[in-house]
Every structure is written in C-alpha cells, then in structure tokens.
C-alpha positions in Angstrom: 104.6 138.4 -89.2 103.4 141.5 -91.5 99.6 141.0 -90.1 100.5 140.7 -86.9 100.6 144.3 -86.4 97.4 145.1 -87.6 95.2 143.0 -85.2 95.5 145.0 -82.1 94.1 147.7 -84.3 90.9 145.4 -84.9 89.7 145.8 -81.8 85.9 146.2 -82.7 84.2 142.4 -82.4 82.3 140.7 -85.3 79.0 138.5 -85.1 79.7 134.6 -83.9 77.9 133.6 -87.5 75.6 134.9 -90.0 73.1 133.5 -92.0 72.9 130.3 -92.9 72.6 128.8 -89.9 75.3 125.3 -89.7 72.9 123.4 -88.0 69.9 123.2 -91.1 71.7 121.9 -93.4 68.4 121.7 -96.0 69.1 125.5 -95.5 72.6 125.7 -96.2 72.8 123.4 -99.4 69.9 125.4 -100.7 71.5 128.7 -99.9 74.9 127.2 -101.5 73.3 126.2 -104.7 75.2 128.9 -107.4 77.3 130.3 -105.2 80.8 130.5 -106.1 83.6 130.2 -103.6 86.6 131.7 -103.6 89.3 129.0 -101.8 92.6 130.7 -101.2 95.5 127.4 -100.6 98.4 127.0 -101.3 98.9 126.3 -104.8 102.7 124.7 -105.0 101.7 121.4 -106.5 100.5 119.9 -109.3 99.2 117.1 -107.3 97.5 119.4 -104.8 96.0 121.6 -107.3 94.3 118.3 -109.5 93.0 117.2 -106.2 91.1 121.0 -105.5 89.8 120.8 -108.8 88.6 117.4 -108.7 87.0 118.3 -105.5 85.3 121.5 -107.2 83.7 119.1 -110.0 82.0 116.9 -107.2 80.7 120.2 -105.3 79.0 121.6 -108.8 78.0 118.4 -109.7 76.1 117.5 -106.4 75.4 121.0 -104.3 75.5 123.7 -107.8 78.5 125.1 -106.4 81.5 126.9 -108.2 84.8 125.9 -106.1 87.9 128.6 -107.8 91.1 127.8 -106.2 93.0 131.3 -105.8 96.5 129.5 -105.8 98.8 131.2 -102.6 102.6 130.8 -101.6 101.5 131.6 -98.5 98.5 131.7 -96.5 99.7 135.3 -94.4 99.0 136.5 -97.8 95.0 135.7 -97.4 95.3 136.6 -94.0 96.6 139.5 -94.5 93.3 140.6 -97.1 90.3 139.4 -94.7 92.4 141.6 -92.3 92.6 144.8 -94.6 88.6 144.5 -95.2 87.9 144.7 -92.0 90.4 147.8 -91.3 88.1 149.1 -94.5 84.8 148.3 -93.4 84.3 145.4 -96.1 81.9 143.3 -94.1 80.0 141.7 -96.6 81.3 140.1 -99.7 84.7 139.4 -99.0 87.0 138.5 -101.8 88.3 135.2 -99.8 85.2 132.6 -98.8 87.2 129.9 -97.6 91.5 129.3 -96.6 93.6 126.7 -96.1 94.8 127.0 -92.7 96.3 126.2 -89.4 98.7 127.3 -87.1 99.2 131.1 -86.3 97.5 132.0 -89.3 94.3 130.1 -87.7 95.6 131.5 -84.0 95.6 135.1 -85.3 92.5 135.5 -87.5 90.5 133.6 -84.0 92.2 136.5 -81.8 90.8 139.3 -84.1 87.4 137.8 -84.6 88.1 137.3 -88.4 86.0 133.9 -88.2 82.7 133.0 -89.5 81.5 130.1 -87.1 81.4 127.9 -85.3 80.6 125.3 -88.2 82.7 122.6 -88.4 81.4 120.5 -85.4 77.8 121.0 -87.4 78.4 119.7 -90.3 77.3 116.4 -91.3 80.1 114.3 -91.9 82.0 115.6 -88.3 79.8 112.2 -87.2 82.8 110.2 -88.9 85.4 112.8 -88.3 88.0 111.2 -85.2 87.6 114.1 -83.3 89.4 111.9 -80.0 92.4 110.1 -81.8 93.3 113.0 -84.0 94.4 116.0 -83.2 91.7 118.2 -84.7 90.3 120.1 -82.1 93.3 122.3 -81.4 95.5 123.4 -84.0 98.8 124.3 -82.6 97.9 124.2 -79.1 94.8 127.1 -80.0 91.2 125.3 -79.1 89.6 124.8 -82.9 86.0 125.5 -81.0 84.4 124.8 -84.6 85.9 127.4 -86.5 88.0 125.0 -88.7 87.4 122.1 -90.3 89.7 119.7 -90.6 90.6 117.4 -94.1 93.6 115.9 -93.6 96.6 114.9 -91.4 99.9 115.2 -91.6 103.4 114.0 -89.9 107.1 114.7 -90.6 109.1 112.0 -92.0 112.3 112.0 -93.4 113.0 111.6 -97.1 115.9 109.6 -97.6 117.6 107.7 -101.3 118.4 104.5 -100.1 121.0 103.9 -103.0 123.5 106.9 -101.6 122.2 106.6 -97.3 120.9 103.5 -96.7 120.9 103.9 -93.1 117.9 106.0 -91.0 118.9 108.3 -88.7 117.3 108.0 -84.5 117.6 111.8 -83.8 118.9 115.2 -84.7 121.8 114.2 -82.8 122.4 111.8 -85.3 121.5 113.8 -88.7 124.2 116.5 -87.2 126.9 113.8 -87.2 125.7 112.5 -90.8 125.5 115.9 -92.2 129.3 116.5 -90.8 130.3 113.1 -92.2 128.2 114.0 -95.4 128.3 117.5 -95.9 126.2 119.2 -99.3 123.8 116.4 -98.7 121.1 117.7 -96.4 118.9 121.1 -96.8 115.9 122.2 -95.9 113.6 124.5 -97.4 114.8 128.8 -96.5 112.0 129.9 -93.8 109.3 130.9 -93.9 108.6 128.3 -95.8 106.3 126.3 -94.1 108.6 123.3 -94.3 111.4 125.3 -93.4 109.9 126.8 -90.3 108.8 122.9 -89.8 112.3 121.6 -89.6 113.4 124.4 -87.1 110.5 123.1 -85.0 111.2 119.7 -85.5 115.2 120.1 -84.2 113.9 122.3 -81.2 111.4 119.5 -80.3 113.3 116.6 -80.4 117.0 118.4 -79.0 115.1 119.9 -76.0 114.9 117.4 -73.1 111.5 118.2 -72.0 109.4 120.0 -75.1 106.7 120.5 -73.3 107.7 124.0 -72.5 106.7 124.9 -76.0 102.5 123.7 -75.6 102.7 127.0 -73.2 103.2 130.8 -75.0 106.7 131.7 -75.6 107.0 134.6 -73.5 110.4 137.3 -73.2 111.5 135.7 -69.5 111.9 132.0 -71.1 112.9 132.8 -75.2 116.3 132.7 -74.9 117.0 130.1 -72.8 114.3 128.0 -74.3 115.7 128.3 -78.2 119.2 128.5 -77.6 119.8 124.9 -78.2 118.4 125.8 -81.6 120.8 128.2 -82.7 123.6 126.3 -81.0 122.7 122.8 -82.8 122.2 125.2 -86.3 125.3 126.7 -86.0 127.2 123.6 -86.4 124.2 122.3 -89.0 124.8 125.1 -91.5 128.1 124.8 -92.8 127.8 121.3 -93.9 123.8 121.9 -95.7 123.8 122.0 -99.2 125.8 125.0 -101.1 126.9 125.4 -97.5 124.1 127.0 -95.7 124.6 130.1 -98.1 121.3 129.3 -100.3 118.2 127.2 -99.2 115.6 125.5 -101.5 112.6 128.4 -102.1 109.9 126.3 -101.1 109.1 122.1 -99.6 108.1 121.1 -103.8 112.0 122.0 -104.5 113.0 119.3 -102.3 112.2 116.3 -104.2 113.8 117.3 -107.6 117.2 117.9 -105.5 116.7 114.3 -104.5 116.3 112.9 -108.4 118.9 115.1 -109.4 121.5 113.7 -107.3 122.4 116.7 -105.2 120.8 115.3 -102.1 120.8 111.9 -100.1 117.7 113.6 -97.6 115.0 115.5 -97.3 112.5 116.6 -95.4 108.2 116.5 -96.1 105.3 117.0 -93.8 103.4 114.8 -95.9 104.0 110.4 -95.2 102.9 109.5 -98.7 104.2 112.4 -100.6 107.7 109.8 -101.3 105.2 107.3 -102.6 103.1 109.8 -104.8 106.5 111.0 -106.3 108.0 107.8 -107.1 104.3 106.4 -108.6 104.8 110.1 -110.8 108.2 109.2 -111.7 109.2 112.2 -109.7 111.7 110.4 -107.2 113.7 107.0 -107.8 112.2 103.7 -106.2 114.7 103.6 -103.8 113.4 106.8 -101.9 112.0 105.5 -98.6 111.1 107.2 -95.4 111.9 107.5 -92.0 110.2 109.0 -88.5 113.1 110.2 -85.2 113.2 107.6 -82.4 111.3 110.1 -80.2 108.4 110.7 -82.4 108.1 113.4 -85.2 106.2 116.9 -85.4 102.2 116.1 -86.7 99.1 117.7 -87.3 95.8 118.7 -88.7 94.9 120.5 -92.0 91.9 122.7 -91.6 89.7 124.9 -94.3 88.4 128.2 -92.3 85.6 130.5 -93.9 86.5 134.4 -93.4 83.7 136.5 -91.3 82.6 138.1 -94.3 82.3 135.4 -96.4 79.6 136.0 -99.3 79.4 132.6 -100.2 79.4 130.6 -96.5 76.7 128.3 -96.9 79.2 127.0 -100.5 81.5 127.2 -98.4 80.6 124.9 -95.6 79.1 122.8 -98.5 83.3 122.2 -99.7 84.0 122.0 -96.0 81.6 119.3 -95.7 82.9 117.3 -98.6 86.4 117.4 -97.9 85.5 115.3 -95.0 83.1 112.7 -96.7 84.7 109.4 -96.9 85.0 109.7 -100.7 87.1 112.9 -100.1 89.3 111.5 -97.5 90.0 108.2 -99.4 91.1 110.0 -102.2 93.7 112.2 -101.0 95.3 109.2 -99.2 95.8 107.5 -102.4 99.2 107.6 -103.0 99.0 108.1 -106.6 96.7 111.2 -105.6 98.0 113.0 -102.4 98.7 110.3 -99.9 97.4 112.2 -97.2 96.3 111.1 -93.9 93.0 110.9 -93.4 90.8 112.4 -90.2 88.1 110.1 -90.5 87.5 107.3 -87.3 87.4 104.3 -89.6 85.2 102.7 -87.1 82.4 104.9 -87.9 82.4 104.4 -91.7 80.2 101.7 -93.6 81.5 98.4 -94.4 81.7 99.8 -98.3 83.4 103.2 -97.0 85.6 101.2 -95.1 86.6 98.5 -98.0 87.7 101.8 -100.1 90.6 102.6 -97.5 91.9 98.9 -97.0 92.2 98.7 -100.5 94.6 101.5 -100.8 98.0 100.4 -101.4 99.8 103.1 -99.5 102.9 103.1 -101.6 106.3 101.8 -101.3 108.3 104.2 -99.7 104.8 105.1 -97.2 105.5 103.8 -93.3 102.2 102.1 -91.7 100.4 103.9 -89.1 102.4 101.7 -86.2 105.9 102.5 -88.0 105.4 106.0 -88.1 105.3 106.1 -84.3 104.6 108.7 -81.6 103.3 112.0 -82.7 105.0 115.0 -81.4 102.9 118.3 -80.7 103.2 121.4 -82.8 104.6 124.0 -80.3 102.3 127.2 -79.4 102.5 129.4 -82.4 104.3 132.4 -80.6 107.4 130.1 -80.8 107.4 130.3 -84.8 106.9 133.9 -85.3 109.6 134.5 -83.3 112.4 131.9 -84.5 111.3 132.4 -88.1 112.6 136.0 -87.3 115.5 134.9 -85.3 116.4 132.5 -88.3 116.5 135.1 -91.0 118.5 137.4 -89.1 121.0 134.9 -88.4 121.0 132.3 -91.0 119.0 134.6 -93.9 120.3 133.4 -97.4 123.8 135.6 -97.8 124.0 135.9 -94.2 
C-alpha cells in the first residue's frame, strides 16, 4: 500500500501517551470540554454518516465536545496524513484526532509508533465491553494492547433475493457452480475496496483446507503456494461475474442497488443487519434474506484509534468512550439505524440496558446470533496487501 513505504523511514519512536492521562477520567472529560475532534471514517453511507452525527450531538450535549466527521473512501488515505506529519515534524496538533480503523491500517500505524495510548482498556465503559467472547483484543491477528477501541462487530453474510435464488449456497465450492449455472448474477465490489479485498479473503479462507496458515505472516517461501487456490478458483469465477469480470461495483454501498435493480440475485456485506436496514429504508425488496458458508464466515471488530499527535485526545477518548456505552451500542444494532453487532457482554449490563437490546427486532432478513454460526479469523494483514496487488494485476478492471 502507498504508506507502506514510508514507515521504515519513521524510525525515530514517539511517547506511549501524552497528557491526559486515560486512567482520571475527571481529568480527561474536563480537558475534553470544547475540544473539537476531527474523526476521519469512512463516509459511504447515508446510514453511517446519521449515526456519527447523532453520536456527535450526545458528545456536545453531555462532555462540550465538537465531533466533525471528515468523510474518507478509504482509511490509507488518513493513514497516510498522520504518517506525512510525522516525516514533517508535526507532533502536536495533528489534523486527524481520531480514525476508523482496523486491519493493516491499525497493524501499520502500531509498527511506526503512530498511536496515542494505550487507552481503550481505561476507559470506563471497557467494564461492559466482552473483551473474552469477542474478538477485540487483536485485530487481524495484531495484539490491540489498548491502542484501539472497539464499537462494533461485524461478520460476512451473503446477500441473496429470495424471489430469483431461493436456495443458500454451503461453500465457495458451491457459489462457483451457481455462478457457472447463473452467470451475470454475482459481483463483488473491485479491490481495494474493503468488501472486495473481503470477499478475496473470504474464498481463500473457506477453499484452503487448513486456514490457519494465514493467522501466521505471509512470508516469500509460502505466498505462492499458499494463494494459488485463489487465483485458480478466480479464474474460473470471473468470466461468469456480472458484465463478465470486465467491471466491478466501485465500492460495498453499490451492491445493494444492483440487487433492487434486478441485475443481481447476490451479494456480498460485512455487515448482518445491513439486508434488514435496507429493506426497512426501502432500499432492497422484502424478499432479500441472508446467508453464512457451512464452514463459518470471515468476522471482526470495528475499532476508533487516536493519532499520536492528536490535539484533541482527551475529546477524543470522550467519543471513544461513548461509542461503547450501552446507549451507543444499542443503537447501531437497530436495524432501522445500522444493525451492527454489538461488543458489549450483555451479562454485564443493567436490567434496563439489557431490556433496550431484547427489544430490538433485528430485522427480517437479520440471522440470530446461533444461525450465523462459526466465526472465521481475519488472516494476518500481510496476506491482503499482497493479494490486493496480485488481484489488480491480474483481474484489474480491463484486464
């Protein structure tokens, strides 16, 4: 990736935290009070987007904080900045206080010591976070340590209209033979698109006999062998996608309208409640519904990361904090909001926090926690950056 080359040249280490301290929180609410922060995520929905600004009118209206959400495409982008002030000498007053992150974004701004931190485990609501069931202490195999904070869980599912497939499909195996049998009817979104890069993980994972190669670092001696199920299994994928493998949705949002439209029978989202939120906003048909592989399906955490030079951290933390309050959480599972998964150990919540998540009606086209199944592991981020480049090169639109 295009920041990848500029870490090794960041060589010179950066303080474990400044001021506030996470653990006095008196302090850091105080501190936070008329700060503005500056949240770079992904802007890409209209859904998402409502939710951020929802959550900024609960931060000024109980901490004095100013939330601005600096709407990305993608998150190297931020990266990318926090990287180019430190190459400057910009140690103070960075133009990014807070990312939506995971993955080798998160594993390469930990390697260059681009992290304020460790916070997360500090913070008070991490008492209700399920920091044992959930998978939010490492993030793409890479140890969190308290330098995220996670606010919401996610797991593939497949997107399917009911009225054109009605049947679910047990493995890639399986989708292979239906997109031969079916062919225009399946895409997915052109890496590196999150989603895209997603569904490249998701075929390696469930094709490979034993995935667990891909928790360790992909490394030159065991590439090759490793992925070349992959391009094998896409070779004979691509010529029966949608327009034939020759164009590729932009982005995961320009999934769902290919679905109403007619054009395709099934998708792909990382999201288990995004089918319901887009039938409830008349975005999909009622007869959308959802499926998981028989082996399990790719999932994981969510996480918000402050920069190192951060001028606003204790805000920050402050919208850190609240994403993870059970108001938070049992909002963006709504379907009708987000219908994200929540982090939260429900055993550790109130009787009244706990009566606001039972009540949710998950949505229609929304499996229940047992149906969506085993969760797979995200592979080691070194696998992505290097099939995400493989893919272009090979299967690049006009290729």
């Amino acid at each position: 990736m295009k920041y990848l080359a500029l870490i090794a040249a960041l060589a010179a280490p950066t303080f474990a935290f400044a001021n506030p301290d996470p653990s006095d929180w008196d302090a850091v609410t105080s501190q936070a009070n008329g700060q503005t922060v500056y949240w770079n995520a992904w802007g890409g929905s209209t859904t998402t987007n409502d939710f951020i600004a929802w959550v900024g009118d609960r931060v000024m209206e109980d901490y004095g904080v100013v939330l601005e959400h600096v709407k990305l495409t993608d998150t190297a982008d931020a990266v990318t900045r926090v990287l180019s002030e430190k190459q400057a000498g910009e140690d103070d007053d960075g133009a990014i206080d807070m990312i939506w992150i995971n993955g080798s974004n998160f594993a390469a701004m930990k390697d260059a010591d681009l992290l304020f931190g460790p916070f997360a485990e500090q913070l008070p609501n991490w008492a209700v976070v399920d920091s044992e069931g959930k998978t939010v202490q490492t993030d793409f195999t890479v140890p969190v340590e308290g330098y995220e904070a996670p606010w919401a869980m996610a797991q593939v599912v497949f997107v399917h209209n009911t009225a054109t497939m009605p049947d679910t499909l047990g493995s890639m195996g399986e989708l292979l033979e239906w997109a031969q049998a079916n062919p225009g009817r399946f895409s997915y979104p052109q890496p590196p698109d999150f989603l895209g890069t997603t569904f490249l993980k998701q075929a390696l994972v469930d094709i490979l006999e034993d995935p667990s190669v891909l928790q360790a670092q992909a490394t030159d001696e065991n590439y090759d062998e490793v992925t070349a199920p992959l391009w094998a299994y896409l070779d004979a994928l691509t010529p029966h996608l949608w327009r034939e493998g020759r164009a590729y949705p932009a982005t995961g949002t320009a999934m769902f309208p290919l679905i109403a439209d007619g054009e395709l029978d099934l998708s792909i989202s990382f999201s288990p409640g995004a089918a319901s939120t887009a039938i409830a906003n008349f975005e999909l048909p009622e007869t959308v519904r959802t499926f998981v592989l028989d082996k399990g399906t790719i999932g994981n955490a969510s996480f918000v990361a402050i920069p190192y030079n951060s001028g606003s951290a204790a805000g920050a933390m402050v919208v850190a904090n609240f994403l993870m309050s059970p108001e938070a959480q049992a909002r963006a599972q709504d379907p009708n909001i987000l219908g994200y998964g929540t982090v939260l150990n429900m055993d550790a919540l109130g009787e009244d926090e706990r009566a606001a998540f039972d009540a949710l009606d998950l949505g229609i086209a929304t499996l229940s926690p047992a149906d969506l199944g085993s969760v797979q592991a995200e592979p080691h981020p070194s696998w992505m950056t290097r099939i995400a480049d493989d893919w272009a090169d090979r299967y690049g639109t006009g290729q």
